[in-house]
C-alpha positions in Angstrom: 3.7 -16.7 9.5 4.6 -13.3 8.9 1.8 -12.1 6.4 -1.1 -13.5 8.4 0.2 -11.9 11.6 0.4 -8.7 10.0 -3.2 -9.0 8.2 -4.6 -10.0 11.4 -3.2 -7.2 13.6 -2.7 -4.3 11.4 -5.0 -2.1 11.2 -3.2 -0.3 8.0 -3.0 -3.7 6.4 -6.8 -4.3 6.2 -7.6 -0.9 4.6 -5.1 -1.4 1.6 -5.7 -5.2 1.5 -9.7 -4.0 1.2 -8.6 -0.9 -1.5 -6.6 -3.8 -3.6 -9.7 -5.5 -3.7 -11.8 -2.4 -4.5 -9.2 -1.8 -7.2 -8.9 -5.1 -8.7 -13.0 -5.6 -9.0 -13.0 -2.3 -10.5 -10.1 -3.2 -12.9 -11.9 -6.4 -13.7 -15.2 -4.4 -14.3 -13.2 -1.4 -16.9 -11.1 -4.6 -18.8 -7.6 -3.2 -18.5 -5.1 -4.3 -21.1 -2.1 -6.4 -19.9 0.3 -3.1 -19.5 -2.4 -1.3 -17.1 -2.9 -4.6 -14.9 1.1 -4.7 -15.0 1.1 -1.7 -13.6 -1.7 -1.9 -11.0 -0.3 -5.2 -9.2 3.2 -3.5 -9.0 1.5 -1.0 -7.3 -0.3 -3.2 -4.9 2.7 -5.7 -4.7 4.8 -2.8 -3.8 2.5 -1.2 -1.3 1.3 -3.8 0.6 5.6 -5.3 0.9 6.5 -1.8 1.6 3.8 -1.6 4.4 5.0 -4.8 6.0 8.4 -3.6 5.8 7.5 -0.6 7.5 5.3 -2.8 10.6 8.6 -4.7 10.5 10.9 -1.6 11.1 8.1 -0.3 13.9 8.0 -3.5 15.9 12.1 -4.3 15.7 11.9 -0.5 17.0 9.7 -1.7 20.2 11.6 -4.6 21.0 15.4 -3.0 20.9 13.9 0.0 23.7 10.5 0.8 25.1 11.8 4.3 25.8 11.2 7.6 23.9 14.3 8.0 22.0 14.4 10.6 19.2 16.4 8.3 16.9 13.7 5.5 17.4 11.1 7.7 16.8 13.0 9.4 13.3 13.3 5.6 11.9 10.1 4.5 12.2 8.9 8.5 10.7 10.7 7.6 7.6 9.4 3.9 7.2 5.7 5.4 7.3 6.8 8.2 5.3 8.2 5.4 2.7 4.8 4.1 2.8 3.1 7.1 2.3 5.1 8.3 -1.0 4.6 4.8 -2.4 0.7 5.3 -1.7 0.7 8.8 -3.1 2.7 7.1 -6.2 0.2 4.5 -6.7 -2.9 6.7 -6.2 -1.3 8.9 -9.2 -0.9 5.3 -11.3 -5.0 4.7 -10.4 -5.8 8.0 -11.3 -3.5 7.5 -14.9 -5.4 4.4 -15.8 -8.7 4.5 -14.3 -10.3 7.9 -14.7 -9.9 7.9 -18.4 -12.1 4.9 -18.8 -14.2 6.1 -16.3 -14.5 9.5 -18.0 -15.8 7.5 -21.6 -18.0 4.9 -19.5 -19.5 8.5 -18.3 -19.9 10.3 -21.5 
């Protein structure tokens, strides 16, 4: 199965399967309304497709030429770049949401 192989043997999978859950307890903890959890699970949804995607793209990569080849290696830079700029993207829609309750709860 396709998501457990890439949960058990990607390294970049763990970390933002263990920041989801980081995220989620902390939404939990702040009660976000139904627009701000909307928001967060498209962000995770979107970040953890977009990264097997990207470990998709890496490994066809592999198995088409084991050589260096400077086409190979520009595909697979813009998958992680994709992956990247959708992190960036989500860490902005964290910041929106969270640090505002954060910033009352520390008032």
């Amino acid at each position: 199965m396709g998501i457990r192989s890439v949960i058990m043997n990607e390294r970049n999978m763990k970390i933002h399967l263990g920041i989801s859950l980081i995220v989620i307890l902390t939404g939990l903890w702040l009660s976000l309304s139904m627009l701000e959890w909307l928001f967060i699970f498209l962000a995770i949804g979107g970040m953890l497709s977009l990264e097997m995607i990207n470990t998709a793209l890496e490994r066809a990569v592999d198995l088409v030429t084991d050589q260096y080849h400077p086409l190979a290696k520009d595909a697979k830079d813009i998958a992680a770049g994709a992956v990247l700029l959708y992190a960036i993207m989500s860490v902005i829609i964290g910041v929106i949401i969270f640090v505002p309750k954060i910033w009352v709860l520390l008032k």
